[in-house]
N, C-alpha and C positions, 0 to 999 in steps of 0.2 A: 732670675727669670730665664737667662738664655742658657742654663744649665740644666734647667727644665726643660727647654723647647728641646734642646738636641738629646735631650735623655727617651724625651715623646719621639723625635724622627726615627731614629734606630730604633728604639725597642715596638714602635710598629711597623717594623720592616719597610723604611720606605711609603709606607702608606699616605694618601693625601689629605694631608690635613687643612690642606686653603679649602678644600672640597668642601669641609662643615663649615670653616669659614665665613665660605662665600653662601652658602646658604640662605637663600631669601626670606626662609622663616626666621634663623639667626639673629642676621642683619637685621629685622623687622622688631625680632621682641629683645634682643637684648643688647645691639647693635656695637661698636667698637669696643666699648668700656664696659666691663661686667665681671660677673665671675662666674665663669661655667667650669663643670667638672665634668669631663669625657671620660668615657673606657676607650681605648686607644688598640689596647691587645688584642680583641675578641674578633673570632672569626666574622661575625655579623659586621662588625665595621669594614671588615676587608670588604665583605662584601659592597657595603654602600658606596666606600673608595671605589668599588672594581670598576671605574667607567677610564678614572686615569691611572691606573696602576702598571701597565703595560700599553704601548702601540701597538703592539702585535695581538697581546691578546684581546682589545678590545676591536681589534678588526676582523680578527679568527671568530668572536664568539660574540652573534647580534644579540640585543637586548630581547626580554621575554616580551611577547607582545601583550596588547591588553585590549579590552572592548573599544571601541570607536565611542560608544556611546551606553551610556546606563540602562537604556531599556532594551540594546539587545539582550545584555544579559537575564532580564525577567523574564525576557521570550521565551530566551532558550531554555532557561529552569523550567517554563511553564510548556514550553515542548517538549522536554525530557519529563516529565514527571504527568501529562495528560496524554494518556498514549491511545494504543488499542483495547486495551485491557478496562479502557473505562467505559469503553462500548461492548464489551462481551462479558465481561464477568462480574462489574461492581451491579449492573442491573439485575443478574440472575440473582447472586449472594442477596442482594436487597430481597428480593420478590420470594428467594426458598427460606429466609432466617428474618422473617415478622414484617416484610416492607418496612412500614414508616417508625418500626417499633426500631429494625437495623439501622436505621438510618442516625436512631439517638445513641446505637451501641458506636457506631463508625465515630459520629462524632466526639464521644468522650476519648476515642481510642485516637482519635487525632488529636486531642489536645492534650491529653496525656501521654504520646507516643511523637506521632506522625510529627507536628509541628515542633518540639524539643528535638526531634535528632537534626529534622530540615534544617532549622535555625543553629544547630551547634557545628554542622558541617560548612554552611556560608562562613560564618564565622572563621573557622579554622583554615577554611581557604583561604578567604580574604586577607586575613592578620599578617599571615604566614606568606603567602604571595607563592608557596607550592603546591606541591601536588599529593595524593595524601598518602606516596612511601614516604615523603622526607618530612611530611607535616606531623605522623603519627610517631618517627623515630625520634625526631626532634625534641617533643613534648615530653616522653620520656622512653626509657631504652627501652625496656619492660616492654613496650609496645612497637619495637623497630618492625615486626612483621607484620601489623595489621595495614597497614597501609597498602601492601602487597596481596591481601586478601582481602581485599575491595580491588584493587585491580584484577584477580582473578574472576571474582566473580562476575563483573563488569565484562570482562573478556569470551568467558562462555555464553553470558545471557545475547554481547552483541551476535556471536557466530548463528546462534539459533532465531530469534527475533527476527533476524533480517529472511529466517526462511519463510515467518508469517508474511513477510510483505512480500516475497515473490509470489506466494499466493493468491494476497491481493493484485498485483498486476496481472496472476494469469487469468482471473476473474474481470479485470479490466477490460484486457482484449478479448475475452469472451464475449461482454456484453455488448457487442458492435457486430455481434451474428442477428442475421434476421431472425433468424429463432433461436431462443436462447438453449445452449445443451441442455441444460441442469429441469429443464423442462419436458424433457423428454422420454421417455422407454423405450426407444426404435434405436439403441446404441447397442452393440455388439458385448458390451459390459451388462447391460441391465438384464436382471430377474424375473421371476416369473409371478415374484412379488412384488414389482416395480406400481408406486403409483402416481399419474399425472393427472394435475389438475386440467392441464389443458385440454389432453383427449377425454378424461369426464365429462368436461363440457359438449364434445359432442354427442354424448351417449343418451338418451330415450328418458325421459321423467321413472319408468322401473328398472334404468339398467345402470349398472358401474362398469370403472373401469378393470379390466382383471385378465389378467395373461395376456398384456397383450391385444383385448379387445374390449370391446362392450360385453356385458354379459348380464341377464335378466337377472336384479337381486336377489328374485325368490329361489331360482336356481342354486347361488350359490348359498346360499341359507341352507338349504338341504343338502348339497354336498357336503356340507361341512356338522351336518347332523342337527340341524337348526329345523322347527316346525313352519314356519314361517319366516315372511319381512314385515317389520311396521312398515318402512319406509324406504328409501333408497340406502339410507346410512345404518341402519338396526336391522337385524334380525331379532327374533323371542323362540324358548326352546319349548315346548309341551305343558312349563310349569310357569311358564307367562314370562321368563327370567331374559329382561334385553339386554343385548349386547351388542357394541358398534361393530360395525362387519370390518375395519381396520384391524381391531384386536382378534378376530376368525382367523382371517386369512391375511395372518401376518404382513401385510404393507409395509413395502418401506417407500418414503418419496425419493421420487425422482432423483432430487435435486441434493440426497445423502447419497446416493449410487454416485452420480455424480463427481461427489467429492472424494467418497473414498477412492471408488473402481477408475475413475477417469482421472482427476488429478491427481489424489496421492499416489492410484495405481495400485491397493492396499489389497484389493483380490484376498486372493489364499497365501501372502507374504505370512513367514513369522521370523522370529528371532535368528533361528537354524537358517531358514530358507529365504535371505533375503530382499531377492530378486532384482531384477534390471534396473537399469540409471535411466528414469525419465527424463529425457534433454527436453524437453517443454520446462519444467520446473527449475533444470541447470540453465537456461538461456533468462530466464525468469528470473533464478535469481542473480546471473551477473548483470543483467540490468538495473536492477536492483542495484548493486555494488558500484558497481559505475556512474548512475544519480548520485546515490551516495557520496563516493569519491570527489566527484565537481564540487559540490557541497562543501566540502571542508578540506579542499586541496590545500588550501593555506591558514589552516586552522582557523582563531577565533573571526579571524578579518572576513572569511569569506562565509562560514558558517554563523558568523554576526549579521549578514545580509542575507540571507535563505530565510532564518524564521520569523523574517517579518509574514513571508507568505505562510511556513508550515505552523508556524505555531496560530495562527486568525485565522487565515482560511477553511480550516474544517470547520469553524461555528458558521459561517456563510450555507456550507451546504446541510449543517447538521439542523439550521434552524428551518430551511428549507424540506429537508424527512420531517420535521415536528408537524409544520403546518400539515404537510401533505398525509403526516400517518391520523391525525388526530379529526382528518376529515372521511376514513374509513369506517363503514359499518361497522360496528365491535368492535371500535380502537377503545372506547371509554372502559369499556370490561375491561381489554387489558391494562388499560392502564388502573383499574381502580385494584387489582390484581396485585398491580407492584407496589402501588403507594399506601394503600391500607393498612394500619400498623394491628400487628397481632401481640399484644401488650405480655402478654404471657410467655411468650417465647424471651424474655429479657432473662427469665429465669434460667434458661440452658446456659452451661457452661459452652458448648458450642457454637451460639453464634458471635460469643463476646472472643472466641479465637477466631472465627473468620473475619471478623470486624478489624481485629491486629493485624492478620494476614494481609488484609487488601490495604490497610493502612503501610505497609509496607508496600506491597506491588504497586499502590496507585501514586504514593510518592517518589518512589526510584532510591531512597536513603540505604545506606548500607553499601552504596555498590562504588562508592568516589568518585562519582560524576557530579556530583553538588561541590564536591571541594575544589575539584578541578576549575570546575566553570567561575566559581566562585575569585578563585586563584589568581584571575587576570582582570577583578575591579581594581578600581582604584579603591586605597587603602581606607580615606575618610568616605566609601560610599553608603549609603543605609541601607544594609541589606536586611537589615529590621522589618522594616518596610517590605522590601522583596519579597520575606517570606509571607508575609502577613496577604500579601497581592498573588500571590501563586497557590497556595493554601486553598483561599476564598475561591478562587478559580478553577481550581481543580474538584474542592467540592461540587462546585456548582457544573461544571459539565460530567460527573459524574452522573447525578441526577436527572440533568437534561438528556443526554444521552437516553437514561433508560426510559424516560416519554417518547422518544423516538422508537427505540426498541419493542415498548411492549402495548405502543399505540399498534405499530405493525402485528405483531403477535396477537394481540384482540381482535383483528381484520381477521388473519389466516384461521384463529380459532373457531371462528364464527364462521368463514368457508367451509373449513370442513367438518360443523355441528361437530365439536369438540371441545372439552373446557382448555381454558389457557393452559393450564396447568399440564395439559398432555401435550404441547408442540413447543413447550418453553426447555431448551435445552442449553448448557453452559458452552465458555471456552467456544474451541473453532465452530461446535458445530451451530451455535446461536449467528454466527456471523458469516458462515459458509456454507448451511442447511438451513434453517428457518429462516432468516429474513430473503436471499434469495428467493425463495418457493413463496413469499408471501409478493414479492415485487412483483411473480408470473401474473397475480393477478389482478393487478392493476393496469389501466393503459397506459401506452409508453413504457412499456418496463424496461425496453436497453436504456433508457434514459435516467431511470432511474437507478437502475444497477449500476450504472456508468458515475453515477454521481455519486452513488456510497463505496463502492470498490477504491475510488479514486480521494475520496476523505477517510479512509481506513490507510491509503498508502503512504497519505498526508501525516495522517496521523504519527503512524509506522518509522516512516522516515525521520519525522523532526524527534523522535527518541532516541536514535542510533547517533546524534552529531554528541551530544555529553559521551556517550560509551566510546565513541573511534579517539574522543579530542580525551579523554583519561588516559587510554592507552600510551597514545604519541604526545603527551606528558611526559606522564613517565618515562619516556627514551629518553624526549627530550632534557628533560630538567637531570636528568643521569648525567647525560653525557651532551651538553651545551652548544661544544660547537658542531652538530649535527642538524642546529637549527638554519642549517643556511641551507641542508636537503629536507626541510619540513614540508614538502612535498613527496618526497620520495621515500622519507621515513611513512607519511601516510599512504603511501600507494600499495608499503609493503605489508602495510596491515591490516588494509582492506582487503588484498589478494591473500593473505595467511588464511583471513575468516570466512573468504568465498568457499576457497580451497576443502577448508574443513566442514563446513557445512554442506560441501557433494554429498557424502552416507546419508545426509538426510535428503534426498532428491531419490534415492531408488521406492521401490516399489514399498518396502517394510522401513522405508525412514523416517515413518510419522511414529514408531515404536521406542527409536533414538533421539527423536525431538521430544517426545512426550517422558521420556526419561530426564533429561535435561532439564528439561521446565521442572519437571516433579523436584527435584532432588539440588539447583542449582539456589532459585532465590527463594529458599522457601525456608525450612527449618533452619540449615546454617545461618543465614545472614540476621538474626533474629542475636544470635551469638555475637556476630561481629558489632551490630547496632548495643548491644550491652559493654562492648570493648571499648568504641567510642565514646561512649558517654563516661563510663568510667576512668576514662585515659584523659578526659579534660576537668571532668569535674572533681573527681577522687582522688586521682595520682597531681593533674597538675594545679588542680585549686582552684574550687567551682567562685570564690569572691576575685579572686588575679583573672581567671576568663571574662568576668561580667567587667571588671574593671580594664581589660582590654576593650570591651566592646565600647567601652565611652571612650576610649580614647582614639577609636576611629568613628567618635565623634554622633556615634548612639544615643540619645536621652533615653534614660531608664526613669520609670517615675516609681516608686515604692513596690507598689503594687505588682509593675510588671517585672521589677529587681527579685523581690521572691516568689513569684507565680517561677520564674525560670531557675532561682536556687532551688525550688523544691523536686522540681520533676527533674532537673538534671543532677540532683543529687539522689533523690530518694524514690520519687515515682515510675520516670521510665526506667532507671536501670532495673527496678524492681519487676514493672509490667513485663519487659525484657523476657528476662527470667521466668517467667509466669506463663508467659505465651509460648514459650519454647519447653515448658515441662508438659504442658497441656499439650500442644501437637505431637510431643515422643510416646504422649500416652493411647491417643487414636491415628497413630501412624501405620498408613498402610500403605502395601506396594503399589508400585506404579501399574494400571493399565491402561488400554485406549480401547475403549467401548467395552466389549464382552473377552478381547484376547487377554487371559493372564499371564504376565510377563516369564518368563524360568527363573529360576531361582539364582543362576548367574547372572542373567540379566539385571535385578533387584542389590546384586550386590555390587553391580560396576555402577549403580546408581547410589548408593549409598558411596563407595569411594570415591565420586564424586563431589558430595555433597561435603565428605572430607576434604576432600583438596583444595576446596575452597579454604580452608581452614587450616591446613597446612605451612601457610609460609610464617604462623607464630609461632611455632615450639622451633623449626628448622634455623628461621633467624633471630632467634632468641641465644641458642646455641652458638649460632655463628657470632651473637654481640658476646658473648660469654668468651669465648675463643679468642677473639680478635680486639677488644675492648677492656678495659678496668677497673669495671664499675664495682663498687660494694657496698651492698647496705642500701640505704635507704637513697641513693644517687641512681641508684634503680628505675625510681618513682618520681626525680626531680627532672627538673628541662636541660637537655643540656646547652652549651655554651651557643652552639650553632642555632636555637630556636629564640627567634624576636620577630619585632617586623617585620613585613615585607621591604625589603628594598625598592624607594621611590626617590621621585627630584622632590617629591612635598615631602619625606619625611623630617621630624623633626630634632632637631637636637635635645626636646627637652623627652619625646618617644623615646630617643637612644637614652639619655640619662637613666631615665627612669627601668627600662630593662636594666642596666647594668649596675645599677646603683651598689648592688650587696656586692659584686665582684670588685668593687676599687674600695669600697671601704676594708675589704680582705688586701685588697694589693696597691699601697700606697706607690709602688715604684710607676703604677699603668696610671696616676690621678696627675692632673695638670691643674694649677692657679694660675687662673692670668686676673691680674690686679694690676690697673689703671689709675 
């Protein structure tokens, strides 16, 4: 026996073995007298030893931190995954691809999609207690760069995102004008086509607004070759044929001059000519950065107490838009507009691809902000649960959301004698042109603008704490003792992505954001979400993942044990695949409204969409090079992947990962017999 004990000291280098010892779970289930069998060797125990392995090193290098409490983490899932995106885009996609007919595509595509990859990313954080370069390396080599291509992506989408929420701040402080701009024609930017609803108000029962003044309908009927006016809104041409005098004499509202010529500044900009640095939009967005930063100066700790407010306070004002939009003339039209399901359209191969698409967008998967967050439970927590609670959630303000949206939209339609159908527009300009111009005409509208700007930023913001705390992850979990400046690791990465996000602050940088967005989480990560599921279920063995997940203490009941063998083996890798053949087949280039991009342009957007994708053939290479794998150790875990390292983990956890390694190496096996 004491030939054994000293043969276990030295061949694990010193490592502490009272540490398992003393171990409360130990002590508890097997206690003095027993027979345990340890792996002793393996880097993973060093690991769990590393608290007494060194004085120096454990004072050089603070432990990883983890949640204070289990419900911030749902928050912050449920903030990073219910963003902006479910106020401007999941309502239109519903309303252009069958309403209520989309709503039963979404959902198969999240139960076949969305909640398999949610649930496999919790998972792989949690287990693992990393971050997902060393979670995806670990698992097996084959896969050492995906980890790194969710950190990229994660990386581009925070630099850009954070420029939608300066926008909403500049919006913010806009709406604290007596008169709101976006209301207006009398700006030194606006056209000759410019149209406000306000100054129509005060125009005559026969006149509109137009150049600038009031102008008798019938008049401009006839300049425009029209026989007459029905009404103030129609003119009819000699053959009785009416038409809205909007579509004559080209209108654009207000409140789209506005955003392009006053905020974005987007004028006569193009790609060649890209004009001046708007410092309204740069002071906008370091503001922006700077919240941000407070926010998560000390990663999960402080950014665990922010989303109590961001992630619940936008249903506070969002349910406050519902009442108030659903009591607007012609809020029912629009809403019966979004919700009606058009059963036919289930047949399109197209809307069952945007159904994946936003299944993606509206969960955040793919981008390693799931594994990260995940990363700092506690190992036995039920993120089972989790997913199943943020899911439900995000459905459901998906939905809500668009009652809010397209109750407004019913209002403005029915202002200005138009179907929904013609002022319902996607992306920024549903959330920075129409709903603005529908607020003008309600009372109170700084109030009300005040109140949505300010739950769009809410919104905005509680997405961007997963994307900063992925990033400064990865530094950290790199390189350890750097967590004593885990403030100033974050400050430098907030200032990297200000920094880089200026080119989109000039005049033509809504052409570079709109690039970004196109080409970033869109088709690539489609790619990477097939990597992952295949890296757990494929390569490292879809019944050992489910059988981790009991062992951090999961109940699987039958039922739900292969509802998740199936789609993380067969269904979403396959949907995967499916969805990504089908968007390379109607893939087109990026533009922003009517400007077509050049044809350089479209290709730094396409080597973009690579780059994301990049760091797997480069550190494939590089494991190839520096590594000695062969064969099918390719595909298996290596030494380094087990638990996470905790004060709860247990000795029969550790047994049970090591178990194949000591029955191969009798010299690393210990008997202690009492």
């Amino acid at each position: 026996m004491l030939v054994n004990l000293f043969r276990l000291f030295f061949k694990s280098q010193l490592q502490p073995f009272t540490h398992l010892v003393n171990d409360q779970y130990a002590v508890k289930n097997y206690g003095s007298i027993g027979a345990v069998k340890l792996l002793i060797g393996s880097n993973r125990f060093k690991a769990l030893g590393s608290e007494a392995t060194s004085d120096t090193k454990s004072d050089d290098v603070p432990e990883r931190a983890s949640w204070s409490k289990p419900i911030e983490f749902v928050l912050s899932c449920l903030g990073y995954a219910v963003g902006i995106g479910n106020v401007w885009r999941f309502p239109y996609l519903c309303y252009r691809n069958g309403g209520g007919a989309f709503l039963v595509a979404y959902l198969v595509m999240v139960v076949v999609m969305g909640m398999p990859i949610f649930l496999l990313e919790l998972v792989i954080g949690q287990y693992s207690g990393m971050g997902p370069d060393q979670a995806f390396a670990r698992i097996a080599p084959i896969f050492s760069g995906l980890g790194y291509c969710c950190i990229v992506v994660i990386f581009l989408v925070t630099i850009y995102y954070m420029v939608i929420i300066a926008w909403t701040v500049f919006y913010f402080f806009a709406a604290f004008d007596s008169d709101l701009g976006w209301g207006s024609c009398n700006n030194a930017f606006n056209t000759k086509g410019c149209y406000s609803a306000l100054e129509d108000e005060k125009c005559g029962i026969n006149d509109t607004y137009f150049n600038y003044t009031c102008v008798p309908v019938r008049e401009v009927c006839r300049e425009y070759g029209y026989y007459d006016k029905v009404n103030r809104t129609y003119c009819v041409d000699a053959e009785g044929n009416v038409e809205h005098i909007s579509h004559i004499v080209g209108r654009i509202l207000a409140s789209q001059e506005y955003f392009n010529d006053y905020v974005l500044g987007v004028g006569d900009s193009t790609w060649e000519s890209f004009g001046s640095l708007r410092w309204q939009l740069v002071l906008c967005l370091l503001l922006s950065w700077i919240i941000g930063y407070l926010c998560v100066i000390r990663g999960v700790k402080t950014s665990g107490k922010a989303v109590y407010f961001t992630a619940l306070f936008p249903y506070v004002i969002l349910t406050i838009l519902v009442v108030r939009g659903v009591t607007l003339d012609g809020a029912w039209n629009g809403i019966l507009v979004y919700i009606t399901p058009k059963w036919e359209m289930l047949a399109d191969a197209e809307v069952w691809g945007n159904a994946a698409s936003q299944t993606f967008y509206s969960f955040g998967i793919s981008c390693g902000s799931l594994i990260t967050l995940a990363s700092y439970n506690d190992f036995n927590n039920n993120c089972f649960k989790d997913a199943l609670i943020v899911t439900a959630a995000n459905i459901f303000t998906s939905i809500y959301a668009g009652l809010a949206i397209f109750a407004m939209l019913g209002f403005l339609a029915n202002q200005m004698d138009l179907p929904v159908e013609e002022v319902a527009t996607q992306g920024p300009g549903l959330a920075f042109v129409a709903y603005p111009e529908a607020l003008l005409r309600i009372p109170l509208p700084q109030l009300w603008a005040a109140l949505f700007f300010f739950m769009l930023f809410i919104l905005g913001l509680g997405s961007q704490f997963a994307g900063i705390e992925a990033v400064s992850t990865t530094i950290l979990d790199k390189w350890p003792y750097m967590r004593n400046h885990h403030s100033k690791v974050t400050l430098g990465i907030c200032l990297t992505c200000f920094i880089l996000a200026i080119p989109m602050c000039f005049d033509g940088g809504v052409y570079l954001f709109t690039l970004l967005e196109w080409n970033t989480a869109s088709w690539a990560i489609l790619l990477i979400g097939f990597a992952e599921v295949v890296s757990a279920s494929w390569a490292y063995g879809c019944k050992r993942f489910l059988d981790n997940m009991k062992s951090m203490s999961m109940s699987l009941s039958k039922f739900s044990y292969w509802y998740w063998w199936t789609c993380w083996v067969i269904l979403t890798p396959l949907s995967c695949l499916a969805v990504f053949a089908f968007q390379m087949i109607i893939y087109s280039a990026a533009v922003y409204e009517e400007y077509i991009f050049p044809i350089w342009a479209d290709a730094i957007g396409i080597l973009i969409g690579l780059a994301t994708l990049a760091p797997m053939p480069v550190l494939l290479i590089y494991t190839c090079v520096t590594k000695e794998y062969s064969g099918c150790r390719w595909f298996r875990p290596t030494d380094e992947w087990g638990p996470q390292t905790s004060a709860s983990d247990s000795i029969e956890n550790l047994t049970d990962k090591c178990s194949s390694h000591c029955n191969n190496d009798p010299d690393f096996m210990i008997s202690v017999n009492v």
